[in-house]
C-alpha positions as YAML, in Angstrom:
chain: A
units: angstrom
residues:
- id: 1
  name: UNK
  ca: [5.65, -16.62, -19.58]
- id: 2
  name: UNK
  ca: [8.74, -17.55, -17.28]
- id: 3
  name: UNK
  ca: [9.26, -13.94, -16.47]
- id: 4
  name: UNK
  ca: [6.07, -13.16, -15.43]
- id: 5
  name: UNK
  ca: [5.84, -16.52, -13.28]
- id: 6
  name: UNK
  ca: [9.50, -15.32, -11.78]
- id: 7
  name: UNK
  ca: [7.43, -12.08, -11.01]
- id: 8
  name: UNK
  ca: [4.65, -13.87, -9.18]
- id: 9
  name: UNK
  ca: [7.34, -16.15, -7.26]
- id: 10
  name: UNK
  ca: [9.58, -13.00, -5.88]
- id: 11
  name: UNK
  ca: [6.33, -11.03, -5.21]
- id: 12
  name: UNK
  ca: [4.63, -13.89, -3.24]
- id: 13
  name: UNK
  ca: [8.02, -14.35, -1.21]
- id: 14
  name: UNK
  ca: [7.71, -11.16, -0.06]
- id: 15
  name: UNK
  ca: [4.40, -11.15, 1.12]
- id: 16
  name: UNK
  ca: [5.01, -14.59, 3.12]
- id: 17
  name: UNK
  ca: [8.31, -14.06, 4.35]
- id: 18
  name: UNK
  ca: [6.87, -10.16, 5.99]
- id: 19
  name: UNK
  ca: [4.06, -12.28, 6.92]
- id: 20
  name: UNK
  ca: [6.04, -15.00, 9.11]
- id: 21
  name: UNK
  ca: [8.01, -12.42, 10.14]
- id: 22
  name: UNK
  ca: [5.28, -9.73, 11.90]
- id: 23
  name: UNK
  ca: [4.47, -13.56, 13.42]
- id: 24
  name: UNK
  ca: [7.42, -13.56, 16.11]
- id: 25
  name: UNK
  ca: [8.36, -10.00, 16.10]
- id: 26
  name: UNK
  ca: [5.50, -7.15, 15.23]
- id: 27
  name: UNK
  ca: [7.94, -4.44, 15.69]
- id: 28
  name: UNK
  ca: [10.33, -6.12, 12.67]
- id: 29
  name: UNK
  ca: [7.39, -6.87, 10.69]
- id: 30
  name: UNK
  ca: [5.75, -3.56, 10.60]
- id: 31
  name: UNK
  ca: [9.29, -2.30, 9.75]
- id: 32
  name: UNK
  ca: [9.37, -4.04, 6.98]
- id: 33
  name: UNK
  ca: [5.70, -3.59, 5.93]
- id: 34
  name: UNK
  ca: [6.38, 0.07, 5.78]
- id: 35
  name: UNK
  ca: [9.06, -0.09, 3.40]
- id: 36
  name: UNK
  ca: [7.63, 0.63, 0.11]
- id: 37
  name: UNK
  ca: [8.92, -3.01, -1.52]
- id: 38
  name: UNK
  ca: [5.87, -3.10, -3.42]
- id: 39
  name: UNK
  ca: [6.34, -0.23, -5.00]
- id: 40
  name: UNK
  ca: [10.05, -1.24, -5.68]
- id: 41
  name: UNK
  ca: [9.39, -4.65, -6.92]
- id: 42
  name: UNK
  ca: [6.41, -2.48, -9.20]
- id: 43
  name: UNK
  ca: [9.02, 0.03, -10.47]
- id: 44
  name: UNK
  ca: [11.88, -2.49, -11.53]
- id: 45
  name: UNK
  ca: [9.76, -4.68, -13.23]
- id: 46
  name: UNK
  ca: [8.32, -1.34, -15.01]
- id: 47
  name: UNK
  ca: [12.20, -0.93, -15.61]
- id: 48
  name: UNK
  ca: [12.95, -3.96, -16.63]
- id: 49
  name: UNK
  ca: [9.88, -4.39, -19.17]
- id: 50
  name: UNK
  ca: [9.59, -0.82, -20.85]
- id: 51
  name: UNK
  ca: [12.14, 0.97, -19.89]
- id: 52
  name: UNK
  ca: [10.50, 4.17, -19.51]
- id: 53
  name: UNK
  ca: [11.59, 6.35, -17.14]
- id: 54
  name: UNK
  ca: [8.46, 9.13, -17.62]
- id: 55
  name: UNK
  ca: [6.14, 6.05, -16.90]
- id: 56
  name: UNK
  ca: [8.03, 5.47, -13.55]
- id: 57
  name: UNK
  ca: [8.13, 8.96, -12.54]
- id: 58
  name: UNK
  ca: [4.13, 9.29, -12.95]
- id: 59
  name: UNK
  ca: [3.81, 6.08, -11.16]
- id: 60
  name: UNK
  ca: [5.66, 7.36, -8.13]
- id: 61
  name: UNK
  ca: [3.95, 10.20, -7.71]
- id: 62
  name: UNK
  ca: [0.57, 9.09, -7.67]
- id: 63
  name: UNK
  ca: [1.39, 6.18, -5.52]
- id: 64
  name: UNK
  ca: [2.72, 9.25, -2.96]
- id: 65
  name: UNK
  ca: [-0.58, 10.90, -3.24]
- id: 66
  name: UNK
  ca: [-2.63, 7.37, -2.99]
- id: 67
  name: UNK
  ca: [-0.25, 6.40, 0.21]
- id: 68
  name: UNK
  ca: [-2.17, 9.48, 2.01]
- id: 69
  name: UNK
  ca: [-5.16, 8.56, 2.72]
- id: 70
  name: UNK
  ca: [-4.20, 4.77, 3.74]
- id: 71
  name: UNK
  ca: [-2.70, 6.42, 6.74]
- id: 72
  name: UNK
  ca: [-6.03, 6.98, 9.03]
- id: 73
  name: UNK
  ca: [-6.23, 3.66, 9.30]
- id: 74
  name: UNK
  ca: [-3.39, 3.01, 10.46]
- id: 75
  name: UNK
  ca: [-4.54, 5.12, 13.41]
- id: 76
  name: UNK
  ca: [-8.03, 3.58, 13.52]
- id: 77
  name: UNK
  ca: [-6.93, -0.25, 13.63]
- id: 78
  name: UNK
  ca: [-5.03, -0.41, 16.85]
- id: 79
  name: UNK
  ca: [-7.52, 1.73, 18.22]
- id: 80
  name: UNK
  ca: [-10.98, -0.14, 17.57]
- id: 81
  name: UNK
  ca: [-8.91, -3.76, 18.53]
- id: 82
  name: UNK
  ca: [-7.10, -2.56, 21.65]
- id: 83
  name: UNK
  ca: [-10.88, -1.58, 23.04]
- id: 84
  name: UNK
  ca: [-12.03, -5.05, 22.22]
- id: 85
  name: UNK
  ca: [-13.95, -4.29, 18.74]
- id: 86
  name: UNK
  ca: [-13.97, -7.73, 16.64]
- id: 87
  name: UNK
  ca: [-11.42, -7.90, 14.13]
- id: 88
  name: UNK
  ca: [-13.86, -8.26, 11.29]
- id: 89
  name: UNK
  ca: [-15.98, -5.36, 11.96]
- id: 90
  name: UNK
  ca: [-12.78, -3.32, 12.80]
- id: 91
  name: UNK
  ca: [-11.43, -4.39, 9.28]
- id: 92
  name: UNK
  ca: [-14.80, -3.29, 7.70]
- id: 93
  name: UNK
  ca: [-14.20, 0.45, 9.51]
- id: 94
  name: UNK
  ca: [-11.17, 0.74, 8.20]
- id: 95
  name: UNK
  ca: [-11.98, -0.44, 5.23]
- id: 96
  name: UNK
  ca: [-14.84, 2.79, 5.01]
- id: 97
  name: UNK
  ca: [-12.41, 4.90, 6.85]
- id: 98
  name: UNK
  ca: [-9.75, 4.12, 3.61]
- id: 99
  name: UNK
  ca: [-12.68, 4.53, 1.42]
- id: 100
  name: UNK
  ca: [-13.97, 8.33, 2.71]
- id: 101
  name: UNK
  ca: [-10.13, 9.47, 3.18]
- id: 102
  name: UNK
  ca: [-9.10, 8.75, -0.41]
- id: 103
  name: UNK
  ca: [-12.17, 10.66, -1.66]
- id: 104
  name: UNK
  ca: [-11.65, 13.29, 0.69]
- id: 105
  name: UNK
  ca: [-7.71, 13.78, -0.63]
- id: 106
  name: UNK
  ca: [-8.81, 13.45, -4.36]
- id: 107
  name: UNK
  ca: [-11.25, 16.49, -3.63]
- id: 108
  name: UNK
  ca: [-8.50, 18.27, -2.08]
- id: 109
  name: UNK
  ca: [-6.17, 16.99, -4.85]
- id: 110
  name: UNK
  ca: [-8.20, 18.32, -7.34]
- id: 111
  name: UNK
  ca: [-8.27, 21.42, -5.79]
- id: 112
  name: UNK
  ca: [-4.56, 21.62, -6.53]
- id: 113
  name: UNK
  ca: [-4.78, 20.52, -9.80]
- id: 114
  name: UNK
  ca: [-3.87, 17.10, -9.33]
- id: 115
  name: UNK
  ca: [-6.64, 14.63, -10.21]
- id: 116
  name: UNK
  ca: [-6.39, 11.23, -8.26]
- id: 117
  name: UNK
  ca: [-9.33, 9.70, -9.54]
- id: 118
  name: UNK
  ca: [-9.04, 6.52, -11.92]
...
């Protein structure tokens, strides 16, 4: 039970410190955002729990094909809110915008053979 309260304590950290960070310097903050320390943090407590390395391996490589279609928005966001759009309703587009591109990429996925849908 301590572990997995140590786990919520780092985690949470994170998330403020990048947080209070992207406050007085967006530049730094995004920086950091787009390391993958999620994804770290995910793959050594994998590590550290189960020790397998297959697991891992699978685990990286669909979070490489889920990463994809996060990325229109990325495009969409500053967009919509540098043209005035409410934050809210520019949230909810990206939110569909998310939404269509990871179905789009698991059709194409599955076109390669690689099936992306849980």
């Amino acid at each position: 039970m301590s572990f997995l309260i140590c786990k919520y304590a780092i985690t949470a950290f994170i998330i403020v410190l990048v947080s209070e960070v992207a406050k007085r310097s967006g530049k730094i903050g995004a920086l950091i955002t787009s390391l993958p320390f999620v994804t770290i943090i995910a793959v050594i407590w994998m590590y550290y729990e189960i020790h397998d390395t297959s697991k891992i391996s699978n685990y990286a490589y669909y979070t490489l094909w889920y990463v994809v279609p996060t990325l229109p928005m990325f495009a969409v966001m500053p967009y919509m809110l540098n043209r005035g759009f409410n934050f809210w309703f520019t949230l909810a587009v990206c939110i569909i915008v998310t939404f269509t591109s990871f179905i789009i990429t698991a059709y194409i996925g599955r076109r390669f053979g690689v099936d992306l849908m849980p």
